[in-house]
C-alpha positions, 0 to 999 in steps of 0.5 A, spaced: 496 501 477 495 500 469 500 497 466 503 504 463 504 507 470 511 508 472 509 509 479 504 509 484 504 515 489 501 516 496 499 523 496 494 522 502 496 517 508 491 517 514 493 511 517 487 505 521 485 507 527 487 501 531 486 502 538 492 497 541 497 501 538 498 509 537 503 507 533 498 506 527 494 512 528 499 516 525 500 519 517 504 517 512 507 521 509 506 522 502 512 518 497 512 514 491 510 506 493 515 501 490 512 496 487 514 489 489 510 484 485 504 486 480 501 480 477 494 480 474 490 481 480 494 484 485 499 489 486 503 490 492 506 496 493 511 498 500 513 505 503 521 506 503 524 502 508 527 506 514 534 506 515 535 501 521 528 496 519 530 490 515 523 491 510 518 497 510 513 498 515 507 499 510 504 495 505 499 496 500 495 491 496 491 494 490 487 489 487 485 490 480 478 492 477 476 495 484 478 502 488 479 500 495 486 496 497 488 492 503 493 496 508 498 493 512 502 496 517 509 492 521 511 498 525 517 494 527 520 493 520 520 486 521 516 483 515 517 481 509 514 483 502 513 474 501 508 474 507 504 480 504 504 476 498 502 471 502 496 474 504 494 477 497 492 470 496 488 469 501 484 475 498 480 482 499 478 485 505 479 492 502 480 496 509 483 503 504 480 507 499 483 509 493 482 512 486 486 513 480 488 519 476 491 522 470 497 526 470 493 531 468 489 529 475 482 527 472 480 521 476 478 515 473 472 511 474 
């Protein structure tokens, strides 16, 4: 995310394999992420929350100046954006690629 961007867009979503649970080896769907917290070296981003859960069931973790971010999935709904955050501090572990791009859909390097 760039301070002039409005919104952040998940136009492809393959989620990580996790081999405990097949509920993480589906896709996303592709939506626009809502930013919950943007300082200066960290983003956090969340899908919608589904109806029935308390809180999002996937969160993003861009940090700044890198184009890879940290993925987490809760499939229950259960944890809150103040726990991501807690683990933004603890720093990258970057198990997601991304890239940004213009509106014109140029890709940034």
């Amino acid at each position: 995310m760039q301070e002039k961007t409005a919104v952040a867009l998940l136009t492809h979503g393959d989620t990580i394999k996790d081999a405990l649970d097949d509920l993480n080896n589906k896709k996303i769907t592709k939506q626009k992420l809502h930013a919950i917290e943007d300082l200066n070296l960290y983003s956090i981003l969340s899908t919608q929350k589904k109806q029935n859960q308390n809180f999002p069931q996937h969160y993003f973790i861009f940090y700044k100046e890198q184009q890879g971010f940290d993925y987490y999935n809760f499939p229950t709904g259960t944890e809150s954006p103040k726990t991501i955050s807690y683990y933004a501090t603890k720093g990258p572990k970057q198990n997601g690629k991304c890239h940004l791009i213009t509106k014109d859909g140029k890709f940034l390097l």
